[in-house]
Short mmCIF file of the C-alpha atoms (twelve columns), coordinates in Angstrom:
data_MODEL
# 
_entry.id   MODEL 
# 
loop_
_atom_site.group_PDB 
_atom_site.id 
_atom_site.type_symbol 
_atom_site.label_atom_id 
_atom_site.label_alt_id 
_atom_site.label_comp_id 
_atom_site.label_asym_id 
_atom_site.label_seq_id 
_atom_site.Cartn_x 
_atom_site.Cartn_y 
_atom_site.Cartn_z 
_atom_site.pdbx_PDB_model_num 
ATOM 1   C CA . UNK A 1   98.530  130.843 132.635 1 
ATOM 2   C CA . UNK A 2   99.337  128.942 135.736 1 
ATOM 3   C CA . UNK A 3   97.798  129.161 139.049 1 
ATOM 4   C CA . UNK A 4   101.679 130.059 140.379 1 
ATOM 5   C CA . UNK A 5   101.594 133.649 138.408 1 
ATOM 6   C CA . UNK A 6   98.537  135.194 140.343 1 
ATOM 7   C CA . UNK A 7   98.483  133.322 143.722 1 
ATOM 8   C CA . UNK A 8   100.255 131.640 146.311 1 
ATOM 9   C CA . UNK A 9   99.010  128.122 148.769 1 
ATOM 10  C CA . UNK A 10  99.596  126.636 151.669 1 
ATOM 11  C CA . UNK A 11  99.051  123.167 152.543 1 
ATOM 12  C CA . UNK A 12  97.976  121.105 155.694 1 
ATOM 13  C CA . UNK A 13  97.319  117.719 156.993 1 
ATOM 14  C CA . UNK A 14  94.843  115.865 159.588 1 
ATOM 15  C CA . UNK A 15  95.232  112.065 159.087 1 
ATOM 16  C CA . UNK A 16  93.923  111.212 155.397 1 
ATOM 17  C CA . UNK A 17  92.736  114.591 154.825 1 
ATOM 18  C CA . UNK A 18  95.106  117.514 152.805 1 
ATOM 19  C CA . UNK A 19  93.747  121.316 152.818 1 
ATOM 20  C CA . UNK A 20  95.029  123.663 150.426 1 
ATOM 21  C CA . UNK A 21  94.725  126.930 150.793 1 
ATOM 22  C CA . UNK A 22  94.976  128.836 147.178 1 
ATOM 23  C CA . UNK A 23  95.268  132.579 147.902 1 
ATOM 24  C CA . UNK A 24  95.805  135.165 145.212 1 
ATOM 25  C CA . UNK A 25  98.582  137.605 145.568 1 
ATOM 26  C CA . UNK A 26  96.353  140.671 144.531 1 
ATOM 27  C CA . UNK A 27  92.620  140.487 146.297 1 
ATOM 28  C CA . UNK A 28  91.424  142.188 142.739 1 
ATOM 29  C CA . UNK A 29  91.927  138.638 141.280 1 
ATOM 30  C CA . UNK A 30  89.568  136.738 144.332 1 
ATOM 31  C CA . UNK A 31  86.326  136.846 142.330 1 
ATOM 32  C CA . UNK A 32  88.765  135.241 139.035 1 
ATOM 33  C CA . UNK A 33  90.587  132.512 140.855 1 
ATOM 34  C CA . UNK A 34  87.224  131.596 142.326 1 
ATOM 35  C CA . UNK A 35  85.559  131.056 138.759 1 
ATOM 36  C CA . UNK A 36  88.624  129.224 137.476 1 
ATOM 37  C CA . UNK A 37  89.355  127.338 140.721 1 
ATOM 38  C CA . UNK A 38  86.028  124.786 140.715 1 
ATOM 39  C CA . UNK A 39  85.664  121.658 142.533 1 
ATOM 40  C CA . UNK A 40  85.474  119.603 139.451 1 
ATOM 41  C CA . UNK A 41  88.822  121.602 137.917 1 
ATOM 42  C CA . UNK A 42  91.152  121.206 141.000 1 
ATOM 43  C CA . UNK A 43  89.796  117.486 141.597 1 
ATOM 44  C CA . UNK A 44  90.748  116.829 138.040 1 
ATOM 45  C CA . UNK A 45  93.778  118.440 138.383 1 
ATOM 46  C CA . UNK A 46  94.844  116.361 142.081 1 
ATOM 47  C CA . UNK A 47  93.288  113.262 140.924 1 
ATOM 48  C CA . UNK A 48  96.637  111.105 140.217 1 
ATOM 49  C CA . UNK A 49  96.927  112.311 144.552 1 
ATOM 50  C CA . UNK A 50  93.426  113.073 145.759 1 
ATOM 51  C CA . UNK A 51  91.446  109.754 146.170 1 
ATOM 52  C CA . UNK A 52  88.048  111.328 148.078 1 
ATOM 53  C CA . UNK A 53  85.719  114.216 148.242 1 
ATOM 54  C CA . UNK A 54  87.129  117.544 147.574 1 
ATOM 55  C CA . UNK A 55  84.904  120.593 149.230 1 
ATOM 56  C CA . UNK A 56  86.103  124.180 148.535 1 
ATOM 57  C CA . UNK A 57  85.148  127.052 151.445 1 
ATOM 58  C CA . UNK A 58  84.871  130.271 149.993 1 
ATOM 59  C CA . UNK A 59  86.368  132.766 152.422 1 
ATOM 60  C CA . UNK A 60  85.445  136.451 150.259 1 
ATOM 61  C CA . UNK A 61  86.122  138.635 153.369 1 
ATOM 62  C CA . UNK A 62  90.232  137.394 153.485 1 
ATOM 63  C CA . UNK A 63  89.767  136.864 149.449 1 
ATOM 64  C CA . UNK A 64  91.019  133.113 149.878 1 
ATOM 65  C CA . UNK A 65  89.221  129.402 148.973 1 
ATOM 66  C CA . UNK A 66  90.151  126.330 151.056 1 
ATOM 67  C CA . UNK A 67  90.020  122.898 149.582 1 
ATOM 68  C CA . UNK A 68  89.610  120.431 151.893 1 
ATOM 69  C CA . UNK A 69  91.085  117.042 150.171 1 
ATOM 70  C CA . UNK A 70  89.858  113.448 151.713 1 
ATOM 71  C CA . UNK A 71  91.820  110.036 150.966 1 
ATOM 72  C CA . UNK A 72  94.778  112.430 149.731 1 
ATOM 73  C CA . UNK A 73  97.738  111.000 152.104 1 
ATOM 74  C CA . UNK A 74  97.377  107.354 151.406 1 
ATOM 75  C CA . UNK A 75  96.599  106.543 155.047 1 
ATOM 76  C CA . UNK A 76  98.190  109.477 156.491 1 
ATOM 77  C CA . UNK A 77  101.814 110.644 158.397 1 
ATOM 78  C CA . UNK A 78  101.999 107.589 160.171 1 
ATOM 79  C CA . UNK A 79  100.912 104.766 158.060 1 
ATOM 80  C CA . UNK A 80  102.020 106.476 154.424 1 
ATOM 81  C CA . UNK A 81  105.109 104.995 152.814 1 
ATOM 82  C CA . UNK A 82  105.259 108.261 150.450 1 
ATOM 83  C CA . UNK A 83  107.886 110.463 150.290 1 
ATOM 84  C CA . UNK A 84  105.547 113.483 151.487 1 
ATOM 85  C CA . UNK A 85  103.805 112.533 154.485 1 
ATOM 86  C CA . UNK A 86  102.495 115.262 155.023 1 
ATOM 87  C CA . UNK A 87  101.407 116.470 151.440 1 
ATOM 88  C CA . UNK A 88  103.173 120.107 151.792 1 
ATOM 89  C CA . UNK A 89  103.871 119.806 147.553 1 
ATOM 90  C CA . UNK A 90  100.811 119.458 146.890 1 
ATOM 91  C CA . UNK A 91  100.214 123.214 147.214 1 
ATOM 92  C CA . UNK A 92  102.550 123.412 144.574 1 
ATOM 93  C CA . UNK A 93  100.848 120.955 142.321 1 
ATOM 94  C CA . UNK A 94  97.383  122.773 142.445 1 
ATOM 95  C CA . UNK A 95  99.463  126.014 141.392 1 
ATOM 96  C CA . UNK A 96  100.537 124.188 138.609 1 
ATOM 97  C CA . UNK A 97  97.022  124.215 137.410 1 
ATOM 98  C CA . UNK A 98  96.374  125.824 134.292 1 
ATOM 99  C CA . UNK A 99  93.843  128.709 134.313 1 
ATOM 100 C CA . UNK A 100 91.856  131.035 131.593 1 
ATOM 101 C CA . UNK A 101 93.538  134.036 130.285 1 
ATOM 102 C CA . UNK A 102 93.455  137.504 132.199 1 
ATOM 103 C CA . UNK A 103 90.602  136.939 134.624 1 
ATOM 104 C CA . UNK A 104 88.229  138.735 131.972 1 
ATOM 105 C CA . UNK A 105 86.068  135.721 131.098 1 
# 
């Protein structure tokens, strides 16, 4: 199963640094996306894009995790030559991620 099927994400951008917000569409499936969603899994996952530290923020009372992404925007806006300055697909590449099964285990 992919990320895509049980959540949605937002991304934003500060220089070199992408956040990605990875939100599931049901709040029942928080406590599941955050077992699946590790800092070692998504930094796999980004690390063709993602160049520096990855920290995740748990926010349990809005049932959403925040990855903050350093070194993802190859200099950033202004001094990128990449198509996406801003790294807005990126959200949808970490929704691409592949996750476990039905959030039993």
């Amino acid at each position: 199963m992919k990320l895509y099927d049980i959540a949605h994400s937002r991304a934003g951008d500060k220089g070199n640094t992408l956040t990605l917000s990875l939100i599931p569409f049901d709040s029942a499936d928080y406590e599941w996306i955050s077992r699946e969603a590790s800092v070692d899994r998504v930094a796999a996952h980004l690390s063709n894009s993602v160049h520096g530290e990855i920290r995740r923020y748990e926010m349990p009372n809005i049932h959403a995790l925040l990855f903050v992404c350093e070194g993802a925007l190859q200099g950033g806006v202004t001094t990128s030559l990449t198509a996406d300055t801003h790294g807005k697909c990126m959200s949808g590449v970490l929704l691409d991620m592949e996750i476990a099964g039905d959030g039993t285990g």
